[in-house]
NUBA-260322 format. One record per residue (C-alpha): x negated, z negated, y; residue number from 1; chain. Coordinates in steps of 0.5 Angstrom, whole numbers, always signed. Each point is the difference from the previous one (the first is absolute). Layout:
<pts>
> c1 | c3 | c2 | k | c
> X | Z | Y | NUM | A
...
</pts>
This chain:
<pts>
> c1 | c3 | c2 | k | c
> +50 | +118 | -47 | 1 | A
> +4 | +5 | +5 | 2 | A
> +7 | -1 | +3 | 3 | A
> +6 | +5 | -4 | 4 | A
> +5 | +1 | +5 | 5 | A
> +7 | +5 | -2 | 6 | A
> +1 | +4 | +7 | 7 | A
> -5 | +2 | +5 | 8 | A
> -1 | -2 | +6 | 9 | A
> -6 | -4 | +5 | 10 | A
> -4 | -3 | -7 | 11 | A
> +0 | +8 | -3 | 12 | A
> +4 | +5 | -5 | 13 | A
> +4 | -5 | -5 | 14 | A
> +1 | +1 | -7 | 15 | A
> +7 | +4 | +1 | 16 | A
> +3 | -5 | -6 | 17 | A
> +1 | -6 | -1 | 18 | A
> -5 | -4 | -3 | 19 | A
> -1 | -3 | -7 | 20 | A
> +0 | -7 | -1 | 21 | A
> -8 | +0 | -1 | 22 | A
> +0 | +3 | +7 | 23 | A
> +4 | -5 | +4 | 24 | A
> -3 | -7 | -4 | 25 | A
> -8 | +5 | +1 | 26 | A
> +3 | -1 | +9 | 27 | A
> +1 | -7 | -1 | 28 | A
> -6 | -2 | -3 | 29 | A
> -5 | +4 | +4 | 30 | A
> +5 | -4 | +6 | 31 | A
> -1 | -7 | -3 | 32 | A
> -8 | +1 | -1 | 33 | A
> +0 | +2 | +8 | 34 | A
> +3 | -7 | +2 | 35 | A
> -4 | -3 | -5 | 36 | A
> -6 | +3 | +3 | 37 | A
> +1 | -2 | +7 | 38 | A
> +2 | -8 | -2 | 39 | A
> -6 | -1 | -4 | 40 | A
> -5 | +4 | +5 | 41 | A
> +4 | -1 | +8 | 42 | A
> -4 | +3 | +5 | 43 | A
> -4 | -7 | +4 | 44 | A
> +2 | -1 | +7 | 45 | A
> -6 | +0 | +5 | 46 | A
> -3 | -9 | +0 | 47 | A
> -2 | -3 | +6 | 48 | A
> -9 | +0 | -1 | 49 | A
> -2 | -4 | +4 | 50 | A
> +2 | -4 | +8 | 51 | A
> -5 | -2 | +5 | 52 | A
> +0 | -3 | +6 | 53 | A
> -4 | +1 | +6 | 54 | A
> +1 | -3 | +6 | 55 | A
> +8 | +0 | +2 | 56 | A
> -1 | +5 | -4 | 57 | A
> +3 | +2 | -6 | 58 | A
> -2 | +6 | -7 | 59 | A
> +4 | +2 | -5 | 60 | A
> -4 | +5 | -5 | 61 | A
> +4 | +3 | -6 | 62 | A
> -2 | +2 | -7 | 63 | A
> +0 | +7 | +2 | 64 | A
> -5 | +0 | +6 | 65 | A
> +6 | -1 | +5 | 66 | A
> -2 | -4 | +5 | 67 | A
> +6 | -5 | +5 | 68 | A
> -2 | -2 | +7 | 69 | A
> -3 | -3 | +2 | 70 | A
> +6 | -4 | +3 | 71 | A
> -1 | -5 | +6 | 72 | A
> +2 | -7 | -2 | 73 | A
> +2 | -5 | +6 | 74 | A
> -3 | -7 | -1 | 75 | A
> +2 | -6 | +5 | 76 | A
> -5 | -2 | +5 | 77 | A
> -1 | -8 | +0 | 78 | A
> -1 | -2 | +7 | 79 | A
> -3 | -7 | +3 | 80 | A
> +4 | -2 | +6 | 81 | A
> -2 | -7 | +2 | 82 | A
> +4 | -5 | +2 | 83 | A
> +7 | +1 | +1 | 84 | A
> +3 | +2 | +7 | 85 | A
> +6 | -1 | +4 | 86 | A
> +3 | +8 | +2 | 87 | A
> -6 | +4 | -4 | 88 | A
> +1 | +7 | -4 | 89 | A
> -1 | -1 | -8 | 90 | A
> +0 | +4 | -5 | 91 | A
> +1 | +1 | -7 | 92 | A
> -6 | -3 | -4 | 93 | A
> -3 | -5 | +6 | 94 | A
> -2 | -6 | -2 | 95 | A
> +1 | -5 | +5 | 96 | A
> -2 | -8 | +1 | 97 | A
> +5 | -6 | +2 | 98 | A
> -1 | -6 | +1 | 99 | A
> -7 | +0 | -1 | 100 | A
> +1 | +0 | -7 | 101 | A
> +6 | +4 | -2 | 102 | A
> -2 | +7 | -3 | 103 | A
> +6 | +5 | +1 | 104 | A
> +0 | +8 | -3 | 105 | A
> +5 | +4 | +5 | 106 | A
> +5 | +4 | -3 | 107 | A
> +3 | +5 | +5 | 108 | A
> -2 | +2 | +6 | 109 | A
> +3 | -4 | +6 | 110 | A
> -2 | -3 | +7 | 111 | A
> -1 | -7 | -1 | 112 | A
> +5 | -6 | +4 | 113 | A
> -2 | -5 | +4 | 114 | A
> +0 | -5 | -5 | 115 | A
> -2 | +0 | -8 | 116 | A
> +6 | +1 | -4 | 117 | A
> -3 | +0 | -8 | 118 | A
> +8 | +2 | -1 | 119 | A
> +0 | +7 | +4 | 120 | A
> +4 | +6 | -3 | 121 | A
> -2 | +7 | +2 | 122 | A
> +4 | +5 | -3 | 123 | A
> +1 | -4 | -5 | 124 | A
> -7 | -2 | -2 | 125 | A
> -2 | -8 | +1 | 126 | A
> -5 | +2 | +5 | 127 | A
> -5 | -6 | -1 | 128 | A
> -2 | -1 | -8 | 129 | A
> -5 | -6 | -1 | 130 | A
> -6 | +2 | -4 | 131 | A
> -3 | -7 | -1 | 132 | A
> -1 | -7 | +5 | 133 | A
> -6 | -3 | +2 | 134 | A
> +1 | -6 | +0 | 135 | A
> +4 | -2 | -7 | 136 | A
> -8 | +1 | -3 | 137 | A
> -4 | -3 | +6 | 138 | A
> +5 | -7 | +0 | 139 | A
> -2 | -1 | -7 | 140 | A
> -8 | -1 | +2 | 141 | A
> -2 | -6 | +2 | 142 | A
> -1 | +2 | +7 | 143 | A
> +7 | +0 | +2 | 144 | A
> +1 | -8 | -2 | 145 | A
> -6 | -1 | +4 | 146 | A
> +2 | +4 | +6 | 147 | A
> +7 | -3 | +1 | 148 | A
> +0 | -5 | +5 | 149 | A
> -5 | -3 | +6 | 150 | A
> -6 | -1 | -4 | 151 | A
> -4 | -3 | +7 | 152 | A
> -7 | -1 | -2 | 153 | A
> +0 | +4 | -6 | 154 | A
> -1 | +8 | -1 | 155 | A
> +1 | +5 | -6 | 156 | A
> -4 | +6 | -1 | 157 | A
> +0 | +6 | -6 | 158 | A
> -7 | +2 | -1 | 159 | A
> -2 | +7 | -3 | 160 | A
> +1 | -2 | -7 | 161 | A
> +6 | -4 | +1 | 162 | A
> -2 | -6 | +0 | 163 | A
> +3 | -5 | +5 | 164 | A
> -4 | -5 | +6 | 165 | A
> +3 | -6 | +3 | 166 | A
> -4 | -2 | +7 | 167 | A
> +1 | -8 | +2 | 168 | A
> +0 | -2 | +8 | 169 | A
> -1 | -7 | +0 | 170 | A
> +1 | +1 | +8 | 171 | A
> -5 | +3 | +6 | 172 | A
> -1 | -8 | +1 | 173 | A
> -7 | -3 | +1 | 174 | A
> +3 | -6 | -2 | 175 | A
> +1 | +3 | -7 | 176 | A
> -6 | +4 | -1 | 177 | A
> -3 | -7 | -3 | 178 | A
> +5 | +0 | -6 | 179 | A
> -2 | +7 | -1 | 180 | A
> -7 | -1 | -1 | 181 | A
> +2 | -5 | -5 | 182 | A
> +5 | +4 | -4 | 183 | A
> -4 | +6 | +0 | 184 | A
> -6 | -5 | -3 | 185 | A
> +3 | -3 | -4 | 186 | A
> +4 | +6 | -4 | 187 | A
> -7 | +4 | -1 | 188 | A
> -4 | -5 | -3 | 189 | A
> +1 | -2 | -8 | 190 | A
> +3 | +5 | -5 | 191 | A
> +5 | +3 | +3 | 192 | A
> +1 | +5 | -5 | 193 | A
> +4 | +6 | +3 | 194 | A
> +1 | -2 | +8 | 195 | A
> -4 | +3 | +4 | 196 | A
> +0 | -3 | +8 | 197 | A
> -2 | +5 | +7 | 198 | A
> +0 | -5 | +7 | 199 | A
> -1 | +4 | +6 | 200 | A
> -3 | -6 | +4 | 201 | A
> +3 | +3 | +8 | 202 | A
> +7 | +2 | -3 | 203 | A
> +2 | -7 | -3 | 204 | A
> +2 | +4 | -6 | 205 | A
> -1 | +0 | -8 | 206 | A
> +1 | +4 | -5 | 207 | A
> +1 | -1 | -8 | 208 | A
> +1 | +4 | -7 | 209 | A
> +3 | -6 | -4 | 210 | A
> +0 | +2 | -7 | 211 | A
> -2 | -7 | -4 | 212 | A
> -3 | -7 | +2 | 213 | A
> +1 | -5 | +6 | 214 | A
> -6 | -5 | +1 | 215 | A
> -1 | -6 | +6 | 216 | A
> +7 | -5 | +0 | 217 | A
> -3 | -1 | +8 | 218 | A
> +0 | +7 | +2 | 219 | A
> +6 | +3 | -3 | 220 | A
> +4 | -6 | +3 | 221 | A
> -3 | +4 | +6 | 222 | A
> +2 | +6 | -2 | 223 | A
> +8 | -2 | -3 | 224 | A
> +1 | -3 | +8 | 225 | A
> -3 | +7 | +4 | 226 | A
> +4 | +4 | -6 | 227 | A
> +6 | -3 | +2 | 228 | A
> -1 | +1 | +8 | 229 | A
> +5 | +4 | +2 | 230 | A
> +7 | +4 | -2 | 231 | A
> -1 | +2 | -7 | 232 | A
> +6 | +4 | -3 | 233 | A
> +1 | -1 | -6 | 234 | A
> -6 | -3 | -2 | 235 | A
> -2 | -8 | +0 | 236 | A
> -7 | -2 | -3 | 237 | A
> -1 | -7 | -4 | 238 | A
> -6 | -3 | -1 | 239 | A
> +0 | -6 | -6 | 240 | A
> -7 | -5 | +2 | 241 | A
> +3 | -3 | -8 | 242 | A
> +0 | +6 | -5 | 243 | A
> -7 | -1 | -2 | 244 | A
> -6 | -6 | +0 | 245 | A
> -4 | +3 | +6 | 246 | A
> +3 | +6 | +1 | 247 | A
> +6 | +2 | +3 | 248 | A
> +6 | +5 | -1 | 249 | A
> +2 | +6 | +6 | 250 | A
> +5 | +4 | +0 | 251 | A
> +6 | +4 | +3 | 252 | A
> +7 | +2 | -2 | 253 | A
> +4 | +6 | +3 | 254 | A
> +7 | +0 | +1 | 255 | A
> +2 | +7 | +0 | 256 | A
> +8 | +1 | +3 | 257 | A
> +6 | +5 | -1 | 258 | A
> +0 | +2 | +8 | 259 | A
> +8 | +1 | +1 | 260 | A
> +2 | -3 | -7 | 261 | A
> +3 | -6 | +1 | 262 | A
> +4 | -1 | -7 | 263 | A
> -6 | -1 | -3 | 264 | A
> +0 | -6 | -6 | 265 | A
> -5 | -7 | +2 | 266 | A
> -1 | -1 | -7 | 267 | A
> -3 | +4 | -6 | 268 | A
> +2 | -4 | -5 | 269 | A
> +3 | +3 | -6 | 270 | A
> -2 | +8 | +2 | 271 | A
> -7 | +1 | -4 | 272 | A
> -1 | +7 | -3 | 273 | A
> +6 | +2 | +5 | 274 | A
> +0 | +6 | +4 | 275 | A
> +0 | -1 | +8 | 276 | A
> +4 | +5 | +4 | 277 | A
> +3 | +0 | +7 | 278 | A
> +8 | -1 | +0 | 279 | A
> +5 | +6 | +0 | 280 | A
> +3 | -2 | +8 | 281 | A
> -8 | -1 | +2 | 282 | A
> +1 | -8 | +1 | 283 | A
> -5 | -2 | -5 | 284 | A
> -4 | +0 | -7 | 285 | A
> +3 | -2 | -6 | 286 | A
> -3 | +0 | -7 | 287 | A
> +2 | +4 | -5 | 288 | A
> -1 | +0 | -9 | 289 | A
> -4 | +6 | -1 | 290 | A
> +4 | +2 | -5 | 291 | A
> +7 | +1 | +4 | 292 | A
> -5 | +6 | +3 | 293 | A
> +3 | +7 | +0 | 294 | A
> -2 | +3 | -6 | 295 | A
> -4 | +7 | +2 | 296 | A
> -1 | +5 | -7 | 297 | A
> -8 | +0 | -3 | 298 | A
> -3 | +6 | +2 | 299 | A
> -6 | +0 | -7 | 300 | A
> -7 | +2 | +1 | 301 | A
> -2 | +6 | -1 | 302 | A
> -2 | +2 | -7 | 303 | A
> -5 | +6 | -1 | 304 | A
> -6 | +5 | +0 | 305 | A
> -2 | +6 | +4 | 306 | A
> -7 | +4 | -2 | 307 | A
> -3 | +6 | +3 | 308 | A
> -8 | +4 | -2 | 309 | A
> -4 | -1 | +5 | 310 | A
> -4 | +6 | +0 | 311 | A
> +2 | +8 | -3 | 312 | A
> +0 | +2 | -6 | 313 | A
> -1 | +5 | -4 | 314 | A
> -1 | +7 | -2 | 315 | A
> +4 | -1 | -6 | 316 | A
> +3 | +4 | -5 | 317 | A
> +6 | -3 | -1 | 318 | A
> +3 | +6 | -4 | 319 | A
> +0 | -3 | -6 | 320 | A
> +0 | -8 | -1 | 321 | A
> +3 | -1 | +8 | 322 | A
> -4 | -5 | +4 | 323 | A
> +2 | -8 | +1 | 324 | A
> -2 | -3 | +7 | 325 | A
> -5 | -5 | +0 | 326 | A
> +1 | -5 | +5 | 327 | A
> -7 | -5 | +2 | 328 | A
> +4 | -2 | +7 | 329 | A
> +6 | -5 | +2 | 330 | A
> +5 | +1 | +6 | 331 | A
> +2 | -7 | -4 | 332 | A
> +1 | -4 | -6 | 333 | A
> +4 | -6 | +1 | 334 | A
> +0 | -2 | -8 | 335 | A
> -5 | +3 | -4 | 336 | A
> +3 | +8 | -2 | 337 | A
> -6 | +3 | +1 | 338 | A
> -8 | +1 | -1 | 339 | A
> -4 | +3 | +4 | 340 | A
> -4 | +1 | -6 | 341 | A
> +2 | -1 | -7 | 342 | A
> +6 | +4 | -1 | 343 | A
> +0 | +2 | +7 | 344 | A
> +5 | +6 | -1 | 345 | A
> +5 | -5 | -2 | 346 | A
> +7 | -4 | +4 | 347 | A
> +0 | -6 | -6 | 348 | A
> +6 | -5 | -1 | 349 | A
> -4 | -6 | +0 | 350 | A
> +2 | -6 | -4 | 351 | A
> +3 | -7 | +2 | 352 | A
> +5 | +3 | +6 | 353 | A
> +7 | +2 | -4 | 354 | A
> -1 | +7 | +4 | 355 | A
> +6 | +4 | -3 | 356 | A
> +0 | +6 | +5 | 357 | A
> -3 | +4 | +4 | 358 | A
> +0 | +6 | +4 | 359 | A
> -7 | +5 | +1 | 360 | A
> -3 | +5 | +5 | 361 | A
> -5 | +5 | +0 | 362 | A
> -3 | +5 | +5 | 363 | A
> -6 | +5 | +0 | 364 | A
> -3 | +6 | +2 | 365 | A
> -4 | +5 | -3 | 366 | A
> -4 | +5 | +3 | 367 | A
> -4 | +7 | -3 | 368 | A
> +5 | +1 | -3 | 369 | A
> +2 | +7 | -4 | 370 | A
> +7 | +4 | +5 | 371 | A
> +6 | +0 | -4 | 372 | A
> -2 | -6 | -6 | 373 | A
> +4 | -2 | -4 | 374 | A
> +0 | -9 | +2 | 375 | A
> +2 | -6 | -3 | 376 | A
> +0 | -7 | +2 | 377 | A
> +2 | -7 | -2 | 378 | A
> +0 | -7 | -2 | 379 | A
> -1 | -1 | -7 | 380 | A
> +2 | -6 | -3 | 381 | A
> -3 | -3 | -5 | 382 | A
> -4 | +7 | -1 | 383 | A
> +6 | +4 | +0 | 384 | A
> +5 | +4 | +6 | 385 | A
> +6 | +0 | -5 | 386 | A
> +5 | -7 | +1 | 387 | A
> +5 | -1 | +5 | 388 | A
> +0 | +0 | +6 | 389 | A
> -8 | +3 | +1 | 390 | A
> -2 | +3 | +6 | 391 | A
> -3 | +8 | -1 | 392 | A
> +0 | +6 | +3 | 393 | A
> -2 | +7 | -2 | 394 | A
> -1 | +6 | +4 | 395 | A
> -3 | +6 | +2 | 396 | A
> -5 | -1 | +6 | 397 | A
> +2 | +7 | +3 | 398 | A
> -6 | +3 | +5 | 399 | A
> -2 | -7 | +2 | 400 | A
> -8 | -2 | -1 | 401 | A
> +1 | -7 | +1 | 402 | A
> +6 | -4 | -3 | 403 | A
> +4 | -6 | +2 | 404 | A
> +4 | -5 | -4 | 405 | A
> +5 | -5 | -1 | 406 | A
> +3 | -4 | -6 | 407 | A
> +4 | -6 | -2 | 408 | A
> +4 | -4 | -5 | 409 | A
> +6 | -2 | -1 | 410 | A
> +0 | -9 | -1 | 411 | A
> -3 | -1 | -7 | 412 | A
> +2 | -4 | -5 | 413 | A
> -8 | -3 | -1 | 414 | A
> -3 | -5 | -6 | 415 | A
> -7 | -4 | +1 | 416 | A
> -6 | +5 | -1 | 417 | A
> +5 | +6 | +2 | 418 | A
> -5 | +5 | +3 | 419 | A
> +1 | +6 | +6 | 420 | A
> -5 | +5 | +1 | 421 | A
> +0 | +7 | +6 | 422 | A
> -1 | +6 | -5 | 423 | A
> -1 | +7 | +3 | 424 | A
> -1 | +7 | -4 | 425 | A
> +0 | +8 | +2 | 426 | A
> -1 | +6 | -2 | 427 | A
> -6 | +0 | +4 | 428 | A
> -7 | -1 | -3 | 429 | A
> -3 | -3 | +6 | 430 | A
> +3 | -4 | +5 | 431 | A
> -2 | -6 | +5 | 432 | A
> +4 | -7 | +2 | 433 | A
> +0 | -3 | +7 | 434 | A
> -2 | -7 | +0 | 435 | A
> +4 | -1 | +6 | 436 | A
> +6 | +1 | -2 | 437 | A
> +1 | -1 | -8 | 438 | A
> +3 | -7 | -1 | 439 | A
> +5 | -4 | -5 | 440 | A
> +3 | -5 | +2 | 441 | A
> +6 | -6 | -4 | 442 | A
> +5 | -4 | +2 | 443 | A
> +3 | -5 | -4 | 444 | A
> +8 | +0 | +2 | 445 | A
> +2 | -6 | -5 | 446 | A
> -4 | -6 | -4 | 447 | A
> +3 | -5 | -6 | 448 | A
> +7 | -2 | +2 | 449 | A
> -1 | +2 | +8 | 450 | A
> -4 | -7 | +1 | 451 | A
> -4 | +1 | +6 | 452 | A
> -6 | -3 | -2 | 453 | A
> -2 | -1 | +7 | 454 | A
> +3 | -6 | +1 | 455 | A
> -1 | -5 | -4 | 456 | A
> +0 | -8 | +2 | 457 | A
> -2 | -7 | -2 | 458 | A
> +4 | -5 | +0 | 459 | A
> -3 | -7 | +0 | 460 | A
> +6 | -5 | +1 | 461 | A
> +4 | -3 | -5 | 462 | A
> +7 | +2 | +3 | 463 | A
> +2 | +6 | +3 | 464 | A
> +7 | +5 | +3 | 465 | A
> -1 | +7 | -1 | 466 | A
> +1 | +4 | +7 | 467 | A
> -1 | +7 | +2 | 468 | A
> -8 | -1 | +0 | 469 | A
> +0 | +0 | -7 | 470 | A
> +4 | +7 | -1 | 471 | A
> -5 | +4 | -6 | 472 | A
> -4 | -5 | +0 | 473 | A
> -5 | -3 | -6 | 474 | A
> +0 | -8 | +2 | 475 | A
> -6 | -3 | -3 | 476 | A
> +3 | -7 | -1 | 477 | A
> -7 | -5 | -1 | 478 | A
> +2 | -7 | +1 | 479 | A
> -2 | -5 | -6 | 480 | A
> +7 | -3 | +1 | 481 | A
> +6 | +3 | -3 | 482 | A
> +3 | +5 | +5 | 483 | A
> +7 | +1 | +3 | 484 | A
> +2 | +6 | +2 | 485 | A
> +7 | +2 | +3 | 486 | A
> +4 | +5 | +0 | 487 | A
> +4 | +1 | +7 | 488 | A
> +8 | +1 | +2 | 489 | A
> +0 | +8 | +2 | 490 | A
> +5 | -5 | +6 | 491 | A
> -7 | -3 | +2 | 492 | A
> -6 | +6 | -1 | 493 | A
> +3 | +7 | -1 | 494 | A
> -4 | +4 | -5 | 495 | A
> +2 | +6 | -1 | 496 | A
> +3 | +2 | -6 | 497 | A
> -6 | +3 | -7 | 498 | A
> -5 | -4 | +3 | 499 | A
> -5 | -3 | -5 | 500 | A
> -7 | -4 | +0 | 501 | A
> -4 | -3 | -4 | 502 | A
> -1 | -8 | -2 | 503 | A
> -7 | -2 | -3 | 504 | A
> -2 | -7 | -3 | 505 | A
> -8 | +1 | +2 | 506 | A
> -1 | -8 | +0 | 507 | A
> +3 | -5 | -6 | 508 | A
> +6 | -2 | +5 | 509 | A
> +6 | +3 | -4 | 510 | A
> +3 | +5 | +4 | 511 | A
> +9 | -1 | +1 | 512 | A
> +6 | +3 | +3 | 513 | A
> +5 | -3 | +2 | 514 | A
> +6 | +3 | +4 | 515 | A
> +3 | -2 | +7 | 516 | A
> +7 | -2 | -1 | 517 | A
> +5 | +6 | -1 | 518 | A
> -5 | +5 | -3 | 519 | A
> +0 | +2 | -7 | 520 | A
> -8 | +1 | -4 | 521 | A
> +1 | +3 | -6 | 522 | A
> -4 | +0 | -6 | 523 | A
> +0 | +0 | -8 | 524 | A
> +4 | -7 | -3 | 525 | A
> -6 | -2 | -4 | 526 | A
> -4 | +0 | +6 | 527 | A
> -3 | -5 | +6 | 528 | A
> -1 | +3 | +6 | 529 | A
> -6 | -2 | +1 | 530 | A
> -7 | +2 | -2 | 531 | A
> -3 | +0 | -7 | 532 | A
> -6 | -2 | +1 | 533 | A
> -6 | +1 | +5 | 534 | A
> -1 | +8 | +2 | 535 | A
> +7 | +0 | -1 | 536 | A
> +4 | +6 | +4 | 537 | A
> +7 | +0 | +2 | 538 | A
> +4 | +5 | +2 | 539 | A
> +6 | +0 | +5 | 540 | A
> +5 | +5 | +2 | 541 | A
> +5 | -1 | +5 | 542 | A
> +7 | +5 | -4 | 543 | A
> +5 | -3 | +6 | 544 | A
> +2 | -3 | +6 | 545 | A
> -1 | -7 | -2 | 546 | A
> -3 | +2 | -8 | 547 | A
> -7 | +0 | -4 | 548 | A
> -3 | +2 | -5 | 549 | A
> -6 | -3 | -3 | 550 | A
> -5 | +2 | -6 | 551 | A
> -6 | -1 | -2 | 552 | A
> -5 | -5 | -4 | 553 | A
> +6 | -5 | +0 | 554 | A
> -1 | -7 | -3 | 555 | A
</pts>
């Protein structure tokens, strides 16, 4: 339909008379059909193809043939300096080491001062940041225990395969090279099982590698006297001529010490299961409840596949029925949606693991492809494209032969035995599928009641407080005895309000709870609180500060 206008002017001569009521609605209508033609079909704007990196170097190609860059791309440059030193120019990214085992990353150019300051300022950066310590790991090994002090007479050294020798010098005196021959002799007769002993004659020196077995009640009364010459820090041998008819017991106790800390408790009584941590004012340990550690939020595992073609594939005609992706290989797999052989087209929801919603991702490349094909690709679920929250794309392919692309979910709500497949149709009649880049990968978001079903603990006891180490979790409880589990005073662990976990009775000790003073559990008036029988699960929900919830399989 073409416009009527009344006078003439840049759009023509007019009609010279007023228009009918036919003609004005006829101009209304044909204006009303313009604007819904450019709402249903607006004109689509140029999309980003594909980016690539080379080097410091960065691409961007369009999907019209336009071409970005390249663009350079700064990267920091980490350099090792070495030892820290006095009136030295730094730079940002060096790594410096002090103390010998200090390991710092420089955060901004600077000239160094006479002495180390790990609190320096520059233009209002912290200049030194420590990335890790040495000794902190090294002080756990028995080396560290066995290197304090003045061990005359004895030598430690670290073997290739970690291993760790003790050297023994009696003396460099002729007078002790008879009790030598004699302890050397006797330890390496019999079956001594496990020791193996190397004398070197002109050294006056032995060596032993003690795994088990002690034998001649002579000779190691030798040995416990040539041991106990000199200074041994921390370490004292003893020798019992009584532990066995014949025989005789060796053996040697090393007393580690708190270099610096001299408010450090002399008994240990009543502090087993607890933590030891150095005071806050450094002046020595302490011994802390587990259970009054700060809580940190469970992070779950990791749920999900990732699948992909090994080897092109194609020419297909898929004009008419499309192409579903058939994928023999897996990046990873960490719970069985995949077969690499039956039904290896599929992403499928096993059974058993409360997964309630996921989130999809499909790529791939074609190539032979016809220019100016019309082409389709989705993740179909459970065979179809059509549900909320698919993933598709539809597009012509414009003068490219060879074509990109992506496509993703949003987070689906899934059941047991849900499947995802990759499908792909074109109006091309025959076209190829790069094995290098068509993959389909699924994350699960979310399982049954948001329980991380990686923390699942066994408690043996018969009695026990719940603390910040329970947080989500699912506590097997396999004593024969009747168990008691308190629930604490949010005063005495904080756990944050919301947080649930699980009790099971997994042995015939029935499981109850019970709760600290000033907290309130609630439960069902007709209910104990308390397990019903074995394999019984409770749940608890914390609701309030100092308030629970509990349900379940109640007695």
């Amino acid at each position: 339909m073409t416009m009527i206008y009344r006078t003439a002017g840049a759009w023509g001569a007019g009609k010279g008379s007023n228009l009918t009521a036919a003609e004005v609605d006829g101009n209304f209508h044909d204006l009303d059909a313009r604007l819904v033609d450019v709402e249903t079909n607006p004109a689509q704007p140029v999309q980003i193809e594909g980016i690539t990196s080379t080097g410091s170097a960065l691409t961007i190609t369009m999907d019209n043939g336009d071409v970005y860059g390249p663009f350079p791309i700064d990267a920091a440059t980490i350099d090792f300096r070495g030892n820290w030193g006095p009136a030295t120019a730094y730079k940002t990214n060096d790594i410096v080491v002090h103390a010998g085992s200090e390991v710092y990353y420089v955060a901004a150019d600077h000239t160094s001062d006479g002495t180390f300051d790990a609190n320096k300022v520059v233009t209002g950066k912290t200049v030194y940041n420590l990335m890790f310590d040495v000794y902190p790991i090294a002080q756990e090994a028995v080396g560290w225990a066995l290197s304090e002090g003045n061990h005359s007479g004895i030598s430690f050294n670290v073997q290739p395969d970690n291993t760790v020798d003790a050297t023994v010098d009696f003396s460099t005196s002729e007078a002790h090279r008879e009790a030598i021959t004699a302890v050397y002799s006797s330890l390496t007769q019999g079956g001594n099982t496990g020791i193996n002993f190397f004398h070197v004659e002109d050294s006056f020196i032995m060596t032993a590698a003690v795994d088990a077995g002690w034998v001649g009640e002579a000779s190691l009364d030798w040995l416990v006297d040539a041991l106990n010459r000199g200074t041994h820090t921390g370490i004292s041998f003893t020798y019992d001529d009584n532990a066995a008819v014949g025989y005789g017991a060796l053996s040697a106790n090393v007393s580690v010490s708190f270099t610096g800390l001299t408010d450090t408790p002399a008994s240990y009584g009543g502090q087993g299961g607890k933590l030891v941590a150095v005071k806050g004012d450094a002046t020595g340990i302490e011994f802390i409840d587990r259970n009054t550690v700060t809580a940190v939020a469970a992070v779950p595992r990791f749920m999900g596949a990732m699948v992909h073609m090994t080897a092109t594939s194609g020419p297909w005609n898929t004009s008419v029925v499309g192409w579903t992706a058939p994928f023999d290989a897996e990046i990873y797999d960490t719970d069985g949606f995949h077969n690499t052989v039956t039904n290896n087209t599929r992403l499928t929801i096993p059974a058993g693991l409360g997964i309630r919603k996921v989130r999809l991702s499909g790529t791939g490349r074609v190539n032979s492809i016809a220019a100016g094909s019309d082409n389709f690709l989705s993740i179909r679920k459970n065979g179809t494209d059509v549900y909320v929250g698919s993933g598709s794309a539809d597009f012509e392919n414009s003068a490219n032969t060879i074509w990109s692309f992506s496509v993703h979910t949003g987070v689906l709500a899934v059941s047991e035995g849900d499947y995802f497949e990759l499908f792909f149709k074109t109006s091309d009649t025959s076209v190829s599928i790069d094995a290098d880049r068509t993959s389909l990968s699924i994350e699960v978001v979310e399982v049954e009641g948001g329980v991380n079903i990686a923390n699942v603990q066994t408690e043996n006891t018969v009695s026990r407080t719940l603390g910040a180490a329970d947080i989500n979790a699912h506590l097997l409880c396999t004593s024969a005895s009747a168990v008691t589990i308190t629930v604490p005073a949010n005063a005495a662990v904080s756990i944050p309000i919301g947080i649930g976990l699980d009790l099971e009775q997994s042995g015939a000790g029935q499981v109850s709870i019970v709760a600290a003073g000033g907290v309130t559990i609630n439960k069902p008036a007709d209910r104990t609180a308390a397990t019903r029988s074995q394999f019984s699960v409770l749940r608890l929900r914390k609701v309030g500060t100092d308030s629970w919830t509990l349900s379940g399989d109640l007695a």
